[in-house]
N, C-alpha and C positions, 0 to 999 in steps of 0.2 A: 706331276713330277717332271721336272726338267730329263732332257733325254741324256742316257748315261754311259759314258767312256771312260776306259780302264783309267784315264785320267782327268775327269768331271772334279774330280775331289781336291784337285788343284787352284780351283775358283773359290776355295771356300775354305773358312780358319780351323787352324790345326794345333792340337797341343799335344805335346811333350815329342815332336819331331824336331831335330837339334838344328836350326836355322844359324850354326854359327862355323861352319865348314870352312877353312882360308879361300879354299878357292872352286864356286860352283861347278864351272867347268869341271873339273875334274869329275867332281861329282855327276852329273850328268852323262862323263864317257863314260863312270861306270855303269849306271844304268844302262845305256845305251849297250855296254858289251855283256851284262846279266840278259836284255832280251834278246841274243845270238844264242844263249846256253840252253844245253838241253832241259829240260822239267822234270823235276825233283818228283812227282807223284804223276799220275795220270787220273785224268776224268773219270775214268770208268771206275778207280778205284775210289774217289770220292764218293761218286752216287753209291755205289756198296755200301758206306759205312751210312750214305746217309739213310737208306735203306733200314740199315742196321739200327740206328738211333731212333727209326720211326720206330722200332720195333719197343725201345726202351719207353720213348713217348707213349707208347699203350699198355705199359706195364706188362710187357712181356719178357723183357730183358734190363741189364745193369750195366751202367758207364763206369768204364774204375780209367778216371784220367791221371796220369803222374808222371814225374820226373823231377829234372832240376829246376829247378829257381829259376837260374841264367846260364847254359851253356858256355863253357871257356875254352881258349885253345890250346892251354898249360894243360886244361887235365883231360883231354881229349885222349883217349885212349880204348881201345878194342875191351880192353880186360872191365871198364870200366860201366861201359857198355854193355856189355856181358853181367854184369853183376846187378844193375838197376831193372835188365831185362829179366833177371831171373826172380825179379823180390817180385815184378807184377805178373808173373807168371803164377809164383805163389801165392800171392794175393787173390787174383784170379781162382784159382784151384779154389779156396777157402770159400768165398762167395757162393762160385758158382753149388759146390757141396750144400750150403750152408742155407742158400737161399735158392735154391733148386732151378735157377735160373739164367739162360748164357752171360757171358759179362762181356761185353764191347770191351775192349781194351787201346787204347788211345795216349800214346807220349807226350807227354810234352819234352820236344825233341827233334834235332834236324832241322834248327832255324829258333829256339827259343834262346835268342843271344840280346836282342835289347830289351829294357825294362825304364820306367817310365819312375823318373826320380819328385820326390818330396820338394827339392831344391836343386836347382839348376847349377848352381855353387856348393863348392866346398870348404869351409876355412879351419887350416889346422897350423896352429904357431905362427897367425898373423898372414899367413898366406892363404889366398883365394885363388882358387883353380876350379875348372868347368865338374860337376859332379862325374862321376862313371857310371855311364849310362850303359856299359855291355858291350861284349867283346867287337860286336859287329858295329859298334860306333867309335871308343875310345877306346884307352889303355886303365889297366887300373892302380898300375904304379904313380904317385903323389910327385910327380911333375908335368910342366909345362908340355912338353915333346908327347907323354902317353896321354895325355888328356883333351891334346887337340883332337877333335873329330876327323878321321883320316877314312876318305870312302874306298881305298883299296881292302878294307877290312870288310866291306861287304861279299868280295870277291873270296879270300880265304873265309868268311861266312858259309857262300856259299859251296865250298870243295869240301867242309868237313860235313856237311849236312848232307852230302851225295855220298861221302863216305859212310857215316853212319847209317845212310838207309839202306845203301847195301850188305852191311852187316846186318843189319835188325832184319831185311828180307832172308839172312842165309840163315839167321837164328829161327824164325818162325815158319819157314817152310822146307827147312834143309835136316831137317830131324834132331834138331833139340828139344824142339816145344813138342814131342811127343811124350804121351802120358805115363810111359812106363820109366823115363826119367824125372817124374814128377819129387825122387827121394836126391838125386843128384841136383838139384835149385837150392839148396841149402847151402848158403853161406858158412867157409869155414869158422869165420868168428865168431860166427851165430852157433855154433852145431850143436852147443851144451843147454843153448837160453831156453825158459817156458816157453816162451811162445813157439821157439822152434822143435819144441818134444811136443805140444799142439798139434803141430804142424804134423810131424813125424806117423801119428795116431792115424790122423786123419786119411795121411798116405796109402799107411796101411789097411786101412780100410777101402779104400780106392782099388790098391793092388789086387785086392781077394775079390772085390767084384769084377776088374778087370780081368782075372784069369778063368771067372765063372763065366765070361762073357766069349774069351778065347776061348774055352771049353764047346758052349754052341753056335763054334763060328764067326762070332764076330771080332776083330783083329784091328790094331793100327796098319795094319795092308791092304784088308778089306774096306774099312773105315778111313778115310782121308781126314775126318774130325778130328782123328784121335792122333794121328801122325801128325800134322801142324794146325796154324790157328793163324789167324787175320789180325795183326799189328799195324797199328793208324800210328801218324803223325800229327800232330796241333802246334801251335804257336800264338802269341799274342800278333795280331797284326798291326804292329806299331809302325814300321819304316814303311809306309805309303810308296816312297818311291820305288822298294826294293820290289815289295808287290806287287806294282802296276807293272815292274819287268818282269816278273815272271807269271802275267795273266795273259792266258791266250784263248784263242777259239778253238774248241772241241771239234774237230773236225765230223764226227759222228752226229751230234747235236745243232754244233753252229754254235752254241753257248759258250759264255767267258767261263774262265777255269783259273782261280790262282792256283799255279802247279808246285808251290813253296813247300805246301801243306797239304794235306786231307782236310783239314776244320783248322779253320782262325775264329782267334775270340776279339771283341772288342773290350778293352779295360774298364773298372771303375772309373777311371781319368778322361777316359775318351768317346765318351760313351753319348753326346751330347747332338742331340735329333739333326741340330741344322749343320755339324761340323763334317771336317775331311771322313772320319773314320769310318762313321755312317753310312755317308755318302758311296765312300769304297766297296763299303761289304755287300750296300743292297743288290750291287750288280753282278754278283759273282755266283755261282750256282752250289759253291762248297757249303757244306754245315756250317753254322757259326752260332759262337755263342756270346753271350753277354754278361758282363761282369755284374753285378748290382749289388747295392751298400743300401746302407739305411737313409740316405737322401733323396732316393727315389720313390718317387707319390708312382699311386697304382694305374692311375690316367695316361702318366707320362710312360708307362712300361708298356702301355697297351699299344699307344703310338709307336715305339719304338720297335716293336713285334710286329706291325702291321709293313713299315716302312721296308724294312728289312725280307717281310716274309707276305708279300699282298695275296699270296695264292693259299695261306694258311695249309703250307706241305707239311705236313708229320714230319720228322727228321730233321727239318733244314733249320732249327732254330734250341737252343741249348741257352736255360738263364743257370748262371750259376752264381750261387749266393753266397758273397761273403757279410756276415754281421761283427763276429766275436759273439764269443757264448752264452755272455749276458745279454743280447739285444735279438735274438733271433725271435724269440716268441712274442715281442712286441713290434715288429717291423713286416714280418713276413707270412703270419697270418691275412691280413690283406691283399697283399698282390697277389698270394695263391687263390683266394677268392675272386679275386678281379678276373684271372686269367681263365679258372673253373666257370666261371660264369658265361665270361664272353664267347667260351666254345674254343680258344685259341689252343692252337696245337704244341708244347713245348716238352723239353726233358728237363726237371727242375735235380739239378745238379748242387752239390756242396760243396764250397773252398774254406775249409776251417781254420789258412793258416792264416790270411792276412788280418782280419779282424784279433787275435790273438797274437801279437806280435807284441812283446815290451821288451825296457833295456835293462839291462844288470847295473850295480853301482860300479861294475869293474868295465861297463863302457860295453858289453858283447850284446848284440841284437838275438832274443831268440824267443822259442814259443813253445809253452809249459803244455804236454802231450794231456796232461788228463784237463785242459779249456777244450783243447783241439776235439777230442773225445766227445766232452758234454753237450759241445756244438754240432757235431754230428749226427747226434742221438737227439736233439734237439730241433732241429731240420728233420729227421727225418719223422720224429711224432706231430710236428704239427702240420707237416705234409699227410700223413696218415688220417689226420684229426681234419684235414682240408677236401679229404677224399681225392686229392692225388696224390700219385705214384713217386714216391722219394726215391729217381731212378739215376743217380750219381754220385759220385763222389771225386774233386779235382783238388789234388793238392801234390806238396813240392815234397822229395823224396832221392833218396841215392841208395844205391846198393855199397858205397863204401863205409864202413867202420867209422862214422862220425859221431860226434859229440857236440850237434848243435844247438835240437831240441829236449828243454828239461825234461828230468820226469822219465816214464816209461816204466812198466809194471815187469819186465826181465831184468833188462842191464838200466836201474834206472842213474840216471846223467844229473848231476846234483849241480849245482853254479859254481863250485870250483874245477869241476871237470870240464866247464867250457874250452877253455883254450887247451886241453889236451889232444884234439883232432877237430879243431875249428876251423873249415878248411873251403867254406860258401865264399861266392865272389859278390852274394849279396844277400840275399834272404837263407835264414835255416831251414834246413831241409829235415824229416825223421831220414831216423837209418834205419833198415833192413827189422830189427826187432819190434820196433815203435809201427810202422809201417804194416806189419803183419798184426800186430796186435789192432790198429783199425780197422784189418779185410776181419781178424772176428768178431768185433763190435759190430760190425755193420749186418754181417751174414747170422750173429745172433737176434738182431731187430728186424731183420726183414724177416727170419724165421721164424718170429713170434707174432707176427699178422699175414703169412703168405694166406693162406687158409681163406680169409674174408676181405684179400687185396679183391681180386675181380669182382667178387660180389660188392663192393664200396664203388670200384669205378663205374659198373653198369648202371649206378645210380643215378 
């Protein structure tokens, strides 16, 4: 391999980075004044998680990644923030109960603002304009002016992403996320739904152990476990250039650090061995993961695992798998054998939304919760059936009262109630009830093989 700097990836082609900016310069001073800015995460907190995700890779712990789609700066708000915090919170709680095992918890959040479009255009009523590719690129209002690519929006990118992680550090270690508010996470609109009288049960039974536990002695005072919990950040790492500003050297190490994130993923899109994106991630010391579809042969996964990870680290490599529900047991039996085989170290991770995604005849993009479901359950048997560890789960979610994804076994969301709280700037997201009712799908499947997970992997 060619020797590698935060910008190597500049010699080599790129896709779905918008090469159509009025005026480079500009672009360029912004980069130039994103690497004066302080860093969004630190080193030491990366290797942590990464740490943490080896631990997932040996089937000792659960990745629960989520959030929004695409981060915006209309709905950009503390309260909002607060309510997506608290669904993986409960989420969280539910697994870890359920499948007896800690749960890594991981945003996507604090820099997930571009997304990598189908078409580059958009035409509506004979008019053609640049597609909206995310708040940190364009506009998403249907003219010429919001849709130019404008790089000052990497800059307000990056100020709400410093904002929100100082929120989410005051949320996870300032005493919210302690256990005895585990019955206060409950969404008001939620507070009637099944899944959240589930929910409620489950509490309760927590609380009575929690007070047999305060009884001898052990306490959220005594306990720092139970007083807060370790909240990550992720993103797609799409803007190259954004990243390359804010990758530096670990002064403790010596080693490169994108300080954007805790863990970047490479796309479905971009995912391609000789290209920029590749090229970017192999150099950088954060966890990363890898999108994969049903296009990729098991050979080509192998290289791409190698490229990215030559020291075969536990932790530092995360594949997460989007099919749709019907293709999962014909695509991904293989490359789990590939990867079981070759000795390679990974956390085989589940994204259920993108391969399930269709359109209504009333024009709304969205994705029918019991496919999402079947795919998960799906992934995760024939991962079990593979003799590894089905130790994630990655998909898009809000804590606000939406109506995007059908379906759902509480408030179910029928195709006329789409535009009643349709409210995505690109992909649907579940809400809060939908969202919970996956953390029990998933915590009743892991609990129905915890018993002979270890004895399959010693295998």
């Amino acid at each position: 391999m060619t020797k590698w700097t935060p910008s190597s990836w500049r010699s080599l082609p790129s896709k779905h980075i918008p090469d159509d900016y009025p005026d480079s310069n500009k672009l360029a001073e912004v980069e130039t004044a994103l690497k004066g800015h302080p860093p969004l995460v630190f080193a030491g907190e990366a290797r942590r998680l990464k740490s943490r995700l080896a631990d997932v890779a040996n089937g000792k712990a659960f990745l629960l990644q989520g959030g929004d789609c695409a981060e915006s700066f209309k709905e950009f708000h503390p309260d909002n923030l607060r309510d997506m915090f608290r669904v993986m919170m409960q989420m969280a709680v539910v697994l870890t109960y359920g499948a007896g095992k800690p749960v890594v918890k991981v945003g996507r959040i604090a820099g997930q603002f571009g997304k990598p479009r189908s078409s580059p255009v958009e035409e509506r009523n004979g008019i053609i304009l640049p597609s909206y590719r995310g708040d940190n690129i364009n506009g998403m209002a249907f003219d010429e002016k919001s849709r130019t690519p404008n790089p000052k929006r990497l800059l307000k990118a990056y100020g709400q992403s410093a904002a929100t992680l100082n929120l989410l550090r005051a949320f996870s270690t300032g005493g919210y996320a302690n256990l005895r508010n585990i019955h206060k996470w409950t969404l008001g609109f939620a507070s009637q739904s099944k899944q959240t009288n589930r929910y409620k049960v489950l509490c309760d039974k927590i609380s009575e152990a929690m007070d047999f536990m305060e009884a001898c002695g052990v306490t959220p005072e005594s306990t720092p476990q139970m007083a807060a919990t370790d909240y990550y950040t992720s993103h797609e790492g799409l803007l190259l250039g954004y990243e390359e500003a804010m990758t530096r050297i670990d002064s403790t190490t010596g080693r490169w650090y994108d300080t954007s994130a805790h863990m970047l993923w490479i796309g479905n899109r971009t995912r391609q061995l000789d290209h920029a994106h590749v090229e970017f991630m192999r150099g950088i010391e954060n966890p990363v993961a890898i999108k994969i579809g049903e296009d990729l042969e098991a050979d080509d996964l192998i290289k791409l695992i190698d490229k990215l990870n030559p020291e075969n680290e536990a932790g530092k490599i995360t594949l997460i798998a989007r099919y749709g529900h019907t293709k999962v047991k014909k695509h991904l039996p293989e490359l789990a054998r590939a990867v079981k085989t070759s000795g390679r170290h990974v956390v085989w991770s589940c994204d259920p939304m993108h391969g399930n995604t269709i359109k209504t005849a009333t024009g709304y993009k969205t994705r029918p919760v019991d496919n999402i479901l079947s795919e998960v359950k799906s992934f995760m048997q024939v991962l079990h059936s593979e003799n590894c560890w089905p130790g994630g789960v990655h998909f898009e979610m809000t804590g606000q009262n939406v109506t995007e994804c059908l379906g759902g076994s509480a408030r179910v969301v029928r195709e006329e109630d789409l535009s009643s709280r349709y409210h995505t700037h690109c992909d649907p997201r579940l809400n809060a009830d939908q969202a919970l009712e996956l953390a029990f799908l998933i915590a009743e499947e892991l609990g129905s093989y915890k018993k002979d997970s270890v004895t399959k992997l010693a295998v």
